[in-house]
C-alpha atoms as an extended CHARMM CRD file, in Angstrom:
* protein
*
       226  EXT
         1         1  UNK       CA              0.0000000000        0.0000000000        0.0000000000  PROA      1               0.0000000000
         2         2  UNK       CA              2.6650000000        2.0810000000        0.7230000000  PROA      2               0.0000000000
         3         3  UNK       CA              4.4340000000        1.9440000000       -2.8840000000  PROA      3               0.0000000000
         4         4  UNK       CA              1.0760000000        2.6700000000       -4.6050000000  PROA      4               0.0000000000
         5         5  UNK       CA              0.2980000000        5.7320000000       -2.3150000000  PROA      5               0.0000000000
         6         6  UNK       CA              4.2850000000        6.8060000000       -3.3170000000  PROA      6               0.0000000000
         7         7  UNK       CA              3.1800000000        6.2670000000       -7.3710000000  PROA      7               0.0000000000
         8         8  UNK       CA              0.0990000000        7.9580000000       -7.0770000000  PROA      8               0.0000000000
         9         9  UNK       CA              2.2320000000       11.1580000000       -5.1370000000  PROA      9               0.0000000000
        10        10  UNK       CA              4.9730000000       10.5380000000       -7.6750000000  PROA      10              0.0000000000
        11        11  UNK       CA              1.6560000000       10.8210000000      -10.7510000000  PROA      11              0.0000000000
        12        12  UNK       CA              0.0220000000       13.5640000000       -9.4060000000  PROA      12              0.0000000000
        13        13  UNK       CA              3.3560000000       15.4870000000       -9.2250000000  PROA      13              0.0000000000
        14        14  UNK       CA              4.4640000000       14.6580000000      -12.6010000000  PROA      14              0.0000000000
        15        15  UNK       CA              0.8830000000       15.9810000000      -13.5880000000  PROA      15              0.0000000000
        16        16  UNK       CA              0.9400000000       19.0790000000      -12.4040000000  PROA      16              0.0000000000
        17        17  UNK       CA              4.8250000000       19.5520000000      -14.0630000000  PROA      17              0.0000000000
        18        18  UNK       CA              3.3680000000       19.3480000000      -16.7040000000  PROA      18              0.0000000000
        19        19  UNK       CA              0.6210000000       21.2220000000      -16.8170000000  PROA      19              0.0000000000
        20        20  UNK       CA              2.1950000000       24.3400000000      -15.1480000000  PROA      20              0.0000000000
        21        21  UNK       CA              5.1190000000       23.9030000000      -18.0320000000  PROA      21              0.0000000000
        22        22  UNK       CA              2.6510000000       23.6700000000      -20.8540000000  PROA      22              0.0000000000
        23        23  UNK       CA              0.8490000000       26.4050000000      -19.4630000000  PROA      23              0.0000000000
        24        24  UNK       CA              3.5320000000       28.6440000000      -19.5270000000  PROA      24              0.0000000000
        25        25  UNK       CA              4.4390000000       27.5030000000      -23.4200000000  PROA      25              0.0000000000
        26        26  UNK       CA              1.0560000000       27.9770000000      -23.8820000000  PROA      26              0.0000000000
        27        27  UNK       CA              0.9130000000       31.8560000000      -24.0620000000  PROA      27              0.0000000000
        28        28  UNK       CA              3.2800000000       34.4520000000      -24.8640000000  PROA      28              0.0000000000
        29        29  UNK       CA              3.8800000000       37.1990000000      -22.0310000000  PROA      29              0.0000000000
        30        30  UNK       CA              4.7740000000       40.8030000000      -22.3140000000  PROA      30              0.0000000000
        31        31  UNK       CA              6.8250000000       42.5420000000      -19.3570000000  PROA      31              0.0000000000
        32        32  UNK       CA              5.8490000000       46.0920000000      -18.2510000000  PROA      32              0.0000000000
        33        33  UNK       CA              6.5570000000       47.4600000000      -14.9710000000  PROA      33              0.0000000000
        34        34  UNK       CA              7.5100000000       44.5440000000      -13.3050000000  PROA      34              0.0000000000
        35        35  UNK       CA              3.9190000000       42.9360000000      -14.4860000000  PROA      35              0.0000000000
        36        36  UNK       CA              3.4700000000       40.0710000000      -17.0990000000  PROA      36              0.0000000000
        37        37  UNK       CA              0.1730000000       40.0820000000      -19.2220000000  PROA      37              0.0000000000
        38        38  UNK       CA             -0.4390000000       36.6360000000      -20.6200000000  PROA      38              0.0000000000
        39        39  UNK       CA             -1.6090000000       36.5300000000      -24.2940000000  PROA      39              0.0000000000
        40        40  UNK       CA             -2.8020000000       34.2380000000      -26.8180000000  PROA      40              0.0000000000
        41        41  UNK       CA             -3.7830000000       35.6200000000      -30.5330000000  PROA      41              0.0000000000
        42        42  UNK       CA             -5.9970000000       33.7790000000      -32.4840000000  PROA      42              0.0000000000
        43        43  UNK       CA             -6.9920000000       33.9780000000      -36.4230000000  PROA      43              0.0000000000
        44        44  UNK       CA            -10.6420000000       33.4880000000      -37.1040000000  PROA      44              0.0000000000
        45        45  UNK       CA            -12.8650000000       33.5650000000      -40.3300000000  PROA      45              0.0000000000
        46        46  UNK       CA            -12.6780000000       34.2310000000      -43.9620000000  PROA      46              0.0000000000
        47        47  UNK       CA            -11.5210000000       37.6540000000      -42.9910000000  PROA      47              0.0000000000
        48        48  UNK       CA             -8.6430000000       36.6670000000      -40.9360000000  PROA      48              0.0000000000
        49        49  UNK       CA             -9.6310000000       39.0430000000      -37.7070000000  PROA      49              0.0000000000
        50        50  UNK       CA             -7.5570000000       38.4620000000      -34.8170000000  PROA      50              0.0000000000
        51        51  UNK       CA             -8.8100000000       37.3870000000      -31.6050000000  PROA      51              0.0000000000
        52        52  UNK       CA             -7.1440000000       37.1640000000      -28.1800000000  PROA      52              0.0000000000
        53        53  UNK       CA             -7.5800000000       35.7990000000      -25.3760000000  PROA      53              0.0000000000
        54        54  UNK       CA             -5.1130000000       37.8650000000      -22.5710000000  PROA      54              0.0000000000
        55        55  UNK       CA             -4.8070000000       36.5800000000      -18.9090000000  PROA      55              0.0000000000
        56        56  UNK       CA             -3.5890000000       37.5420000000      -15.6800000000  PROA      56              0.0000000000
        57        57  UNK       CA             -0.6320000000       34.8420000000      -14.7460000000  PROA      57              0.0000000000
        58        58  UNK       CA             -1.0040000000       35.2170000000      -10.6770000000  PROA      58              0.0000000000
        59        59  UNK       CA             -4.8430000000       34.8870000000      -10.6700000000  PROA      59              0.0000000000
        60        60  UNK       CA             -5.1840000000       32.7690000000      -14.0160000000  PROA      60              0.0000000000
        61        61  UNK       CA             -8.1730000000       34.8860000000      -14.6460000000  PROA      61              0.0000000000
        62        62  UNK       CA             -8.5290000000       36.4540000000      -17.9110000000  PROA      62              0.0000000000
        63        63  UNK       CA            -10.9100000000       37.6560000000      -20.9450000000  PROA      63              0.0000000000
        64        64  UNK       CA            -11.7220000000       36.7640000000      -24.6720000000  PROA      64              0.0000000000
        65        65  UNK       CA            -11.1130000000       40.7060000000      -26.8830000000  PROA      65              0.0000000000
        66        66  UNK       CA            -13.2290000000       39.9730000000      -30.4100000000  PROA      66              0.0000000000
        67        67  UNK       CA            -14.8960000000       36.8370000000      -30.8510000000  PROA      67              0.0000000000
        68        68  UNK       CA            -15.0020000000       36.6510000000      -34.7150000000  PROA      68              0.0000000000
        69        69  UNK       CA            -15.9660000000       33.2870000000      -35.7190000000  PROA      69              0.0000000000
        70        70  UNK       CA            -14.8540000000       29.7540000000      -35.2980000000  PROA      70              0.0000000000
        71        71  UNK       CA            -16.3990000000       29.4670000000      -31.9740000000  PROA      71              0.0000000000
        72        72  UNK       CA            -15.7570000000       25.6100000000      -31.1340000000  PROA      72              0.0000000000
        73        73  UNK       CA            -11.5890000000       26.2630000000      -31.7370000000  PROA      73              0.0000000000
        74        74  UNK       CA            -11.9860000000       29.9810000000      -28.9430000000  PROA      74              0.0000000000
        75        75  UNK       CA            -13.5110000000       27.4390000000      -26.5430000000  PROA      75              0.0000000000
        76        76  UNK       CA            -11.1510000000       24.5810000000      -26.9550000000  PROA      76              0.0000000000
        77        77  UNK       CA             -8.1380000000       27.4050000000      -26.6740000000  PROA      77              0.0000000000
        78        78  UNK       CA            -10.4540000000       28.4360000000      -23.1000000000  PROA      78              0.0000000000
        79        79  UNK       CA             -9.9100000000       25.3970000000      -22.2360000000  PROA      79              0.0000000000
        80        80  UNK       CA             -6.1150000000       24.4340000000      -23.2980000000  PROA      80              0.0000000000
        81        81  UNK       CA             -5.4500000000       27.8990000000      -21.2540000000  PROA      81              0.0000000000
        82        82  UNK       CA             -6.6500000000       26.6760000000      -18.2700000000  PROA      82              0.0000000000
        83        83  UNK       CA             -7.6340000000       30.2770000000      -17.5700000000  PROA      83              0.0000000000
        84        84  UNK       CA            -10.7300000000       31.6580000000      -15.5730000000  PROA      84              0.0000000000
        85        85  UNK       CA            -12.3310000000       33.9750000000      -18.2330000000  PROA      85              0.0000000000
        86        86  UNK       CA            -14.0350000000       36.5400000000      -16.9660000000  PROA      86              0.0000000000
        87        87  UNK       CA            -16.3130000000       38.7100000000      -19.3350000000  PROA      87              0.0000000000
        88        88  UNK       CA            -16.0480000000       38.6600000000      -23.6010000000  PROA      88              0.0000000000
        89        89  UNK       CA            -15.0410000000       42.1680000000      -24.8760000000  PROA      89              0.0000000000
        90        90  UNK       CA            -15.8740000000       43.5860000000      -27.9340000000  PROA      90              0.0000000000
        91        91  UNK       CA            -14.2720000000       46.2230000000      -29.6450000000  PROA      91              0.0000000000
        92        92  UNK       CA            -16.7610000000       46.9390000000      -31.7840000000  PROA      92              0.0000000000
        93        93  UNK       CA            -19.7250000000       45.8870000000      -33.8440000000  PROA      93              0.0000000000
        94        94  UNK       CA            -18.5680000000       44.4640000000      -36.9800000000  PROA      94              0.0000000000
        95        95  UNK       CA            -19.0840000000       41.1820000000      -37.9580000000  PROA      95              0.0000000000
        96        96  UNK       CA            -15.8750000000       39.8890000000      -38.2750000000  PROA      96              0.0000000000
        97        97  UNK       CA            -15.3150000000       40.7720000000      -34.1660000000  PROA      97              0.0000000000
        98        98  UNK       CA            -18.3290000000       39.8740000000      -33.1440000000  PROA      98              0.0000000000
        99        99  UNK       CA            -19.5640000000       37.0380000000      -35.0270000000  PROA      99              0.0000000000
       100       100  UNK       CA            -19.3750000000       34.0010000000      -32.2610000000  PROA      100             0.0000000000
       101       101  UNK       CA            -19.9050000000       36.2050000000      -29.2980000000  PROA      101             0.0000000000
       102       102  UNK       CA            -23.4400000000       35.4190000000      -29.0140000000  PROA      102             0.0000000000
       103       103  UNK       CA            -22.8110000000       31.6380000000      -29.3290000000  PROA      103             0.0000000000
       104       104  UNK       CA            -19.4250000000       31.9540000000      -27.2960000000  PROA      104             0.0000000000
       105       105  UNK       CA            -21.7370000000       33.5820000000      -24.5360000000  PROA      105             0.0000000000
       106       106  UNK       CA            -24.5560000000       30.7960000000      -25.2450000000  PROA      106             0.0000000000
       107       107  UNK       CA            -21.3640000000       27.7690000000      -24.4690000000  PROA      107             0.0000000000
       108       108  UNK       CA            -19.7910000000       29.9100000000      -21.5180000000  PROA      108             0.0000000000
       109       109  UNK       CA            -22.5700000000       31.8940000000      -19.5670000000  PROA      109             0.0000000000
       110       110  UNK       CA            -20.1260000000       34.9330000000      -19.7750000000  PROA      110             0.0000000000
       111       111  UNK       CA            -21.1020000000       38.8030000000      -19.9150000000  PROA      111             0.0000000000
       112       112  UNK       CA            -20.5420000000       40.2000000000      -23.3190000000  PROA      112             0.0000000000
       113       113  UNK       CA            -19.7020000000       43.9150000000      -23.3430000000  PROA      113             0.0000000000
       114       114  UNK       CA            -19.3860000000       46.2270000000      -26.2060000000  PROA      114             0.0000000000
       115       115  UNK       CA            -19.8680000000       49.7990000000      -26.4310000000  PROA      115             0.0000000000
       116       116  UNK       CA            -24.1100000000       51.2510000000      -26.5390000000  PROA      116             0.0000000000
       117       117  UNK       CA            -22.8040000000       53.1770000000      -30.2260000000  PROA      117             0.0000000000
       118       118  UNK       CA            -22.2600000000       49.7670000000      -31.3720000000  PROA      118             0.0000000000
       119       119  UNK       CA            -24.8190000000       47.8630000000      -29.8870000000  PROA      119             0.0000000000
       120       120  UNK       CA            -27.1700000000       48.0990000000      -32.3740000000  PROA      120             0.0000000000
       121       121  UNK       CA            -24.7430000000       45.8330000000      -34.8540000000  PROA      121             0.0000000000
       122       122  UNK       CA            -24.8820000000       42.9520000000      -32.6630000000  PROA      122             0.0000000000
       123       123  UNK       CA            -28.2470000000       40.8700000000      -32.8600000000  PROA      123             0.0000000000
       124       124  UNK       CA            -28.9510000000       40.1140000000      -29.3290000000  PROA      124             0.0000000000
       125       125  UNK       CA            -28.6440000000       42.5860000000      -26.4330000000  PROA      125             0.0000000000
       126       126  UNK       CA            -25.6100000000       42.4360000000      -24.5850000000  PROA      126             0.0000000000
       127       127  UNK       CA            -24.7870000000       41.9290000000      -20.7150000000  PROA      127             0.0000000000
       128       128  UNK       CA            -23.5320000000       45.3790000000      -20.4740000000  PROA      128             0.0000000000
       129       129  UNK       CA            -21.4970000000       48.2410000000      -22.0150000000  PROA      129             0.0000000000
       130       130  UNK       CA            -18.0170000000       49.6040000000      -22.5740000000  PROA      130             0.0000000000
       131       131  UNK       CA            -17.4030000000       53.4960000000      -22.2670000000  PROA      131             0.0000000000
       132       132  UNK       CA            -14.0190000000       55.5440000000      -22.1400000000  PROA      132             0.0000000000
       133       133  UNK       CA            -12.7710000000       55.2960000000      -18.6860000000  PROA      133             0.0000000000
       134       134  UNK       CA            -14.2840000000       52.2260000000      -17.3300000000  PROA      134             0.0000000000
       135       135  UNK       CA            -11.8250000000       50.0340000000      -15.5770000000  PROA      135             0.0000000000
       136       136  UNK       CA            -12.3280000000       46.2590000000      -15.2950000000  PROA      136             0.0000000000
       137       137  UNK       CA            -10.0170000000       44.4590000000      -12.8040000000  PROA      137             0.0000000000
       138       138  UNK       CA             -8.5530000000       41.0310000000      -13.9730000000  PROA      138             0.0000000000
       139       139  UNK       CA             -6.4800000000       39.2300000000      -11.0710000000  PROA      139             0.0000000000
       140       140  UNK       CA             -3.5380000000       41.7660000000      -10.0220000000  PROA      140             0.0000000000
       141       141  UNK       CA             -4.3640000000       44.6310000000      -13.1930000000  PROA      141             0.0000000000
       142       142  UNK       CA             -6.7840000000       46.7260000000      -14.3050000000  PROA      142             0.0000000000
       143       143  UNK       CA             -8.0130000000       46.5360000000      -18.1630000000  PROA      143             0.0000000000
       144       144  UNK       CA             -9.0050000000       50.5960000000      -19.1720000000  PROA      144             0.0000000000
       145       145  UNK       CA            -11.7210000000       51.1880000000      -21.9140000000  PROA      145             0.0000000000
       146       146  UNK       CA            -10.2560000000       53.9250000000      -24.4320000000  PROA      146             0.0000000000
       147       147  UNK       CA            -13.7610000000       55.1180000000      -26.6850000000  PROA      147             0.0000000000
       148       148  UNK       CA            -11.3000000000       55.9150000000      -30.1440000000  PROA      148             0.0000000000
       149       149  UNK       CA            -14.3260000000       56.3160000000      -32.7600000000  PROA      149             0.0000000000
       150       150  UNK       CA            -13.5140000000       56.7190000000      -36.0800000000  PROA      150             0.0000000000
       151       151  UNK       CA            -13.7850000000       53.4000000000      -37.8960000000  PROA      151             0.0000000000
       152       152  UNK       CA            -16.9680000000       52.8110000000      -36.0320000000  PROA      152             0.0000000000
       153       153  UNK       CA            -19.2440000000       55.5810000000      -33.5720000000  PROA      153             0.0000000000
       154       154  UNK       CA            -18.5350000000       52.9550000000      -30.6720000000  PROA      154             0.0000000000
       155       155  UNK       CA            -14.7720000000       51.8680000000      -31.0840000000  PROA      155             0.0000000000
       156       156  UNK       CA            -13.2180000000       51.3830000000      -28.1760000000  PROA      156             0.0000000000
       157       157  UNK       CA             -9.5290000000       49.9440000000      -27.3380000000  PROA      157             0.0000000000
       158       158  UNK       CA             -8.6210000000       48.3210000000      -24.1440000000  PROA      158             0.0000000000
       159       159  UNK       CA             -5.4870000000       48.9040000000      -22.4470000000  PROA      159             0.0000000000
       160       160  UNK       CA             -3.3390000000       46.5200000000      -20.7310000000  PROA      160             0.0000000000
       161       161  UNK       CA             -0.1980000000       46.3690000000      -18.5580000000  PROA      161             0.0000000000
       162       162  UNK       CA              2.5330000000       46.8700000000      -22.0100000000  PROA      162             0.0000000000
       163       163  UNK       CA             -0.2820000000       46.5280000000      -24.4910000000  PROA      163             0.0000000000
       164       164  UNK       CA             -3.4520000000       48.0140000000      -26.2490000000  PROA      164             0.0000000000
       165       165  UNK       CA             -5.8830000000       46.0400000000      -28.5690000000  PROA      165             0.0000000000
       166       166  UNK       CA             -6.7750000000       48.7660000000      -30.5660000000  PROA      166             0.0000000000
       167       167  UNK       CA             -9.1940000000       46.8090000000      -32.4880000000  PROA      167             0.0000000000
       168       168  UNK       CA             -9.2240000000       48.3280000000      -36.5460000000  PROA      168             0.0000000000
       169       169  UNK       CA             -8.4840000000       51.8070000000      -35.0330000000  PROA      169             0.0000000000
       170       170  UNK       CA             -5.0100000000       51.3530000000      -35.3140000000  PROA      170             0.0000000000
       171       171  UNK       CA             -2.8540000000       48.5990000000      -37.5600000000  PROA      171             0.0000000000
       172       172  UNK       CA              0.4640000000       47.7720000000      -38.0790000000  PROA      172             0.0000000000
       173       173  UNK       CA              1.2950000000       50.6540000000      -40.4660000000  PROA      173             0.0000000000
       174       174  UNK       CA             -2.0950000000       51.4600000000      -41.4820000000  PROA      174             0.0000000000
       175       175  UNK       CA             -5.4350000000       52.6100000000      -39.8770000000  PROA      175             0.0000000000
       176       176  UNK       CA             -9.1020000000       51.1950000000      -39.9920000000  PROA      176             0.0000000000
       177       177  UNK       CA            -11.5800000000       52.0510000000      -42.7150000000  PROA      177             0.0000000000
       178       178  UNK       CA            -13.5130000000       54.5940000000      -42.0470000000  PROA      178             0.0000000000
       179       179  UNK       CA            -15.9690000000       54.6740000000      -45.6800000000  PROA      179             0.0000000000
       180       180  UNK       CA            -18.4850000000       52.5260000000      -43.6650000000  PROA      180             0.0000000000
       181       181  UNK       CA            -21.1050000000       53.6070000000      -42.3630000000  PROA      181             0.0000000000
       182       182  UNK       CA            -20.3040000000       55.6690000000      -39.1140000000  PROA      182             0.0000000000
       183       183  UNK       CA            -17.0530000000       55.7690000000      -40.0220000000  PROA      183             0.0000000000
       184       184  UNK       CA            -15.0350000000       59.4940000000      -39.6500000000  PROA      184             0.0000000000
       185       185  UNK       CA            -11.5410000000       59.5420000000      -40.6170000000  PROA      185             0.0000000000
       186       186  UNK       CA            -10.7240000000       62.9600000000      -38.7640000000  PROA      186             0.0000000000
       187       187  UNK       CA            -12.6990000000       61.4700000000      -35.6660000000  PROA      187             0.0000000000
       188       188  UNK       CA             -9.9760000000       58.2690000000      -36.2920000000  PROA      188             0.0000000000
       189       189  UNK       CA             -7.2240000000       60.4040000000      -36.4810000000  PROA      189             0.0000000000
       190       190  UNK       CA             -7.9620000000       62.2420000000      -32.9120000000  PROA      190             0.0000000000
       191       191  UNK       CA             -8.5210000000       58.9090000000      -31.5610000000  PROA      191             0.0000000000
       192       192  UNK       CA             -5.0560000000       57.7750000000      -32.7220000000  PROA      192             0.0000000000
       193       193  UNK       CA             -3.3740000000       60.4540000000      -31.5050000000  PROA      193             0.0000000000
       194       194  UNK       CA             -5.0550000000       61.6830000000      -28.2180000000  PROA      194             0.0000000000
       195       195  UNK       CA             -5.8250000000       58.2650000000      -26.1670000000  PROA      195             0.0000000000
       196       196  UNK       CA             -3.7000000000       55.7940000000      -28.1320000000  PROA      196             0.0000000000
       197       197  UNK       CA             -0.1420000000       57.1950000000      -28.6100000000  PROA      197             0.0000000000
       198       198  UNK       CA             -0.0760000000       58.8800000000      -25.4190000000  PROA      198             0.0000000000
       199       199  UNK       CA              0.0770000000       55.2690000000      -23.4090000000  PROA      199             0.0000000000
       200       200  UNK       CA              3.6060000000       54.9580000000      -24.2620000000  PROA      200             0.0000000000
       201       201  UNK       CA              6.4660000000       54.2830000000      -27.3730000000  PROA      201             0.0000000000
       202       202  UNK       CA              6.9490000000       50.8930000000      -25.5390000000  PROA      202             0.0000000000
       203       203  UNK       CA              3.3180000000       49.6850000000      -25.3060000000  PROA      203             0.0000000000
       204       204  UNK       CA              2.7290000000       47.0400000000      -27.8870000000  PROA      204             0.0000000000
       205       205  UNK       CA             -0.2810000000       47.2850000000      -30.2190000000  PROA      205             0.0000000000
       206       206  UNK       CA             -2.3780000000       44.4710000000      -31.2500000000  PROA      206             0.0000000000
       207       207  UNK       CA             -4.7200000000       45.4370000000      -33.6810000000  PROA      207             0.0000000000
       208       208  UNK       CA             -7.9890000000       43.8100000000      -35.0870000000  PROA      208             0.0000000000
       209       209  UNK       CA             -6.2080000000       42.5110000000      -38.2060000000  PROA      209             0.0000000000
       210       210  UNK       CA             -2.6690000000       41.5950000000      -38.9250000000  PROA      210             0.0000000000
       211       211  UNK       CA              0.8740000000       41.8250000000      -37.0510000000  PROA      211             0.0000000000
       212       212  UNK       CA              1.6220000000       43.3810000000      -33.7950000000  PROA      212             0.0000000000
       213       213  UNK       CA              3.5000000000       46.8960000000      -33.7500000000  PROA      213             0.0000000000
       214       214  UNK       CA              4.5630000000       49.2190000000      -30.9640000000  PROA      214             0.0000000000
       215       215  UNK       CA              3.2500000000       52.8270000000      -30.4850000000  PROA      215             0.0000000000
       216       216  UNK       CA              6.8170000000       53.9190000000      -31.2420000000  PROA      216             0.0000000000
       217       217  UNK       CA              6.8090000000       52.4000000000      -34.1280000000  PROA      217             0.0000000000
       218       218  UNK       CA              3.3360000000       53.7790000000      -35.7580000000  PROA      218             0.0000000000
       219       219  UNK       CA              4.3830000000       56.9680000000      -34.2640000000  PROA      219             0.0000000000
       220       220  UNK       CA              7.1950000000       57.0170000000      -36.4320000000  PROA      220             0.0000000000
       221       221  UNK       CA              6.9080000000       54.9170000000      -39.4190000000  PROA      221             0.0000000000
       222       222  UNK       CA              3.3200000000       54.5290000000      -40.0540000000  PROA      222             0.0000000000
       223       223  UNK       CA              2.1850000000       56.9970000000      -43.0270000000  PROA      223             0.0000000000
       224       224  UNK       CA             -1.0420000000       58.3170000000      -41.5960000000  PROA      224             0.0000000000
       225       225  UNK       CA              0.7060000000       60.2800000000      -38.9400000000  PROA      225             0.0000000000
       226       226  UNK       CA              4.6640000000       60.3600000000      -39.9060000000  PROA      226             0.0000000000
């Protein structure tokens, strides 16, 4: 009895190894300020939008940014996290971001938020609303709403420790549409410039479509406001 209680300490040990190591290869983590934000970018749908799901590594809780599609692969990545999610976040109303939310929140039984301008794009009410200064703690750090209109009424980024999801406000070299309905590129612009780019040259951008960037970089380099 006394081997078989040692193999099943010596199993449960090896399990939990493992787990923590795969957890930690799992996700990528950005540094800022001594605190680690744990990320994991997705590609969804025919229009390639980028989905994340970002975490809190002391607390293991975290949140899904822009639901697109492929909802059965975001909840099999919930799962692979291990993570506690906490709410789904939308940064704004078009399809592409939104598209499994509703499911997502159907599977999960978590709050959706987006902001009210953009509510009216989704088609089911959601569990509450984004607006430019609301704070949302997840485990040890704080997630801040940024409202940066311009490709839609209701953009909104979301702020991070190191990072911003800027959503299609703000791409790697490159800014979001704004010949859609609701969209205004001078509106865009502002947002760019007066609640984006002052967060910080280091702060890493991870925008609603293609490769990350850095705030330093767009600052500099990207032709909309070089």
């Amino acid at each position: 009895m006394e081997i078989y209680e040692k193999l099943q300490f010596l199993r449960r040990y090896f399990m939990v190894v493992l787990k923590v190591r795969c957890f930690h290869i799992y996700f990528n983590y950005v540094n800022h300020g001594g605190k680690k934000t744990m990320l994991k970018k997705l590609v969804v749908g025919f229009i390639q939008a980028n989905c994340y799901i970002i975490g809190c590594p002391k607390t293991q809780e975290g949140v899904v940014v822009d639901p697109g599609d492929e909802t059965a692969r975001i909840v099999d990545e919930i799962t692979r996290s291990t993570l506690t999610i906490r709410y789904i976040l939308l940064t704004h109303g078009h399809f592409d971001h939104v598209g499994s939310a509703e499911e997502l929140r159907d599977i999960t039984k978590l709050p959706v938020l987006i902001h009210d301008l953009d509510s009216r794009f989704l088609g089911f009410k959601p569990d509450g609303f984004l607006y430019d200064g609301l704070q949302i703690q997840i485990g040890t750090y704080t997630l801040s709403v940024l409202h940066t209109p311009g490709h839609t009424p209701g953009g909104v980024s979301i702020h991070a420790p190191g990072v911003v999801f800027t959503g299609d406000t703000l791409f790697a070299g490159s800014i979001g549409r704004t010949d859609l309905p609701g969209g205004d590129y001078h509106r865009l612009i502002e947002s760019v410039k007066k609640k984006i780019f002052p967060l910080g040259d280091d702060v890493r951008i991870y925008p609603g479509h293609g490769p990350a960037s850095t705030i330093g970089q767009e600052r500099r380099t990207n032709p909309f406001f070089s």
